[in-house]
C-alpha positions in Angstrom: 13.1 11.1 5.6 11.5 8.6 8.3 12.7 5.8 8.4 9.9 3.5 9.0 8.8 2.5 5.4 5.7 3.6 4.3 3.4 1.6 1.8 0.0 2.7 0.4 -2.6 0.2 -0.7 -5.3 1.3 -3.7 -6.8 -2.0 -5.1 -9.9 -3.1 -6.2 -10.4 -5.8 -3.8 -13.7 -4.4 -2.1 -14.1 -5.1 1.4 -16.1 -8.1 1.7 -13.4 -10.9 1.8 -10.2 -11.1 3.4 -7.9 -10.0 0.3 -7.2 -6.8 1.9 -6.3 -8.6 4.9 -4.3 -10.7 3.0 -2.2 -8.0 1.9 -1.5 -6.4 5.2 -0.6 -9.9 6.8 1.8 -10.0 4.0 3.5 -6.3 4.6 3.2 -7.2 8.0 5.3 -10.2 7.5 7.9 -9.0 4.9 8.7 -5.3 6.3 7.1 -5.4 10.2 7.8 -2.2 10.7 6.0 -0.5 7.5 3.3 1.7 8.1 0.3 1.0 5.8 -2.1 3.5 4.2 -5.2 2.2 2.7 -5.7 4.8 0.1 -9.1 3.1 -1.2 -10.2 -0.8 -2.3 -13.2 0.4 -3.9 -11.5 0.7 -7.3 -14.1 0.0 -9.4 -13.2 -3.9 -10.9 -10.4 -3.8 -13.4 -11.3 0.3 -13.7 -6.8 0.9 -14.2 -7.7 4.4 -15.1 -9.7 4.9 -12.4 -6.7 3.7 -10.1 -4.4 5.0 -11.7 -6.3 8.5 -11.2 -6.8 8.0 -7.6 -3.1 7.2 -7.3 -2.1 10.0 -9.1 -4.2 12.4 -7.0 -3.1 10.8 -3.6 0.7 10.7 -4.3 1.6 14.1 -3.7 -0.3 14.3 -0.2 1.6 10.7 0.9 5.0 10.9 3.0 7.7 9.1 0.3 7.3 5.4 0.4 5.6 2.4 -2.3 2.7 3.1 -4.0 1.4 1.1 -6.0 -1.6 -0.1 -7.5 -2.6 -3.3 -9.1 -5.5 -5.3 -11.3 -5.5 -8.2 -12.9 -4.0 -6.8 -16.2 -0.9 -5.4 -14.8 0.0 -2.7 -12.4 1.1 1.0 -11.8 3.7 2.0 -9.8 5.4 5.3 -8.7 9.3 5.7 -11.0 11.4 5.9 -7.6 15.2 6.1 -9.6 16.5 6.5 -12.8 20.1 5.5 -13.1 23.1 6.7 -14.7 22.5 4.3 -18.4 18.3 5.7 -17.9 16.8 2.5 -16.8 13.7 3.0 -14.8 13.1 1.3 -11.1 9.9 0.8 -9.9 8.3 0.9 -6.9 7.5 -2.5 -7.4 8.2 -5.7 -6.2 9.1 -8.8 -8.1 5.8 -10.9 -7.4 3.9 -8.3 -9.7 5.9 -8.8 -12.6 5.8 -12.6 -12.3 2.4 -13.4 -13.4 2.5 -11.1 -16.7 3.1 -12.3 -20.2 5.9 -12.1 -22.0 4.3 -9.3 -24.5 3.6 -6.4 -22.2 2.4 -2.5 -22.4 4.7 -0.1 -20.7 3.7 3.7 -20.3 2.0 6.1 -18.2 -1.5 5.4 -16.6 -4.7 7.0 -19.2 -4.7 7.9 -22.9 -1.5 7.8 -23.6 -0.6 4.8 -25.5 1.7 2.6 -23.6 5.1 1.1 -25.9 5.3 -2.8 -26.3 7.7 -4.6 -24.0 8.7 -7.9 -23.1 8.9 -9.5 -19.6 12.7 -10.2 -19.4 15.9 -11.0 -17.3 18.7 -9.6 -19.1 18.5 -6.4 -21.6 19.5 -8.9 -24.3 16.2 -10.5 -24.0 14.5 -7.4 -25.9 15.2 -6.4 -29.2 18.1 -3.6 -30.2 15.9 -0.2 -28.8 13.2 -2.8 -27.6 11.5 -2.0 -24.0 12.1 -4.8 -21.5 10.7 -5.0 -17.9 13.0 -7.1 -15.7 13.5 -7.7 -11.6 16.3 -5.6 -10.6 19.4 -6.2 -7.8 17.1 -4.9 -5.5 14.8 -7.2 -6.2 12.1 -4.8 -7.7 10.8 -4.2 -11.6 13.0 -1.9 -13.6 12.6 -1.3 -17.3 15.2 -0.7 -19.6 16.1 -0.1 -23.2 18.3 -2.8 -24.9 21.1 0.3 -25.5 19.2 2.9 -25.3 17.2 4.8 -22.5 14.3 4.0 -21.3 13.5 6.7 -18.9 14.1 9.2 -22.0 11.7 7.1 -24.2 9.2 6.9 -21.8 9.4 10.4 -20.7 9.6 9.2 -16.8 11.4 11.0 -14.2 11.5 10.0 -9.8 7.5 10.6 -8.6 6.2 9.8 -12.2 3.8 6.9 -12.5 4.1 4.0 -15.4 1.7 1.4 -15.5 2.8 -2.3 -16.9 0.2 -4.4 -18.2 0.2 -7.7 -20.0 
């Protein structure tokens, strides 16, 4: 595995303004060294299936890294661990999890419906067997079952993608 991060970009931005930019001035500021792939920002607008598609047909071509892709409904992001108790970590930063509602969607990308959440900090903050998407140690979104699993009741393994939506 290379040690230079690597971070794909799919949005649906467009290229006409400087969001794009934006984006890459931010990598570049947080994680210098990070390679960047611009998978596509010609997403049709707020088309999540469409990204989500796109994603999912990329991934297995990209070198391991953060993929992820994002609208103004939520995101999807590549599962990168499950740990020992099944919670799920992202490969997501905080800052997409902070704008969302407290009622969320969790589940994979398409027709498959997603399960309510809630946008927590603790496990406690969802009901028993409730869904909550949180910030992690690491500092990236995790979701969890309040003592339960929640990689077993979302079917999501490492490589999988789950898409969180407010």
């Amino acid at each position: 595995m290379s040690a230079v991060p690597w971070i794909s970009l799919t949005t649906d931005y467009g290229l006409t303004d400087g969001f794009v930019a934006a984006c890459h001035g931010v990598i570049a500021r947080i994680a210098p060294a990070a390679r960047v792939i611009d998978v596509t920002h010609l997403v049709p607008p707020a088309d999540v299936r469409r990204g989500a598609a796109v994603l999912a047909q990329t991934v297995p071509y990209l070198p391991v890294g953060v993929h992820v892709t994002r609208d103004a409904e939520g995101f999807t992001a590549e599962v990168l661990t499950v740990d020992h108790f099944g919670n799920v970590q992202l490969a997501a930063p905080a800052e997409l999890l902070d704008p969302l509602p407290a009622d969320l969607r969790v589940g994979p990308p398409g027709p498959t419906p997603a399960l309510a959440a809630v946008h927590g900090r603790t496990f406690g903050d969802a009901p028993a067997g409730g869904l909550v998407a949180y910030v992690d140690s690491a500092g990236l979104v995790a979701v969890a079952v309040n003592g339960g699993r929640a990689a077993d009741l979302l079917a999501a393994s490492p490589g999988d993608l789950l898409r969180v939506s407010g």
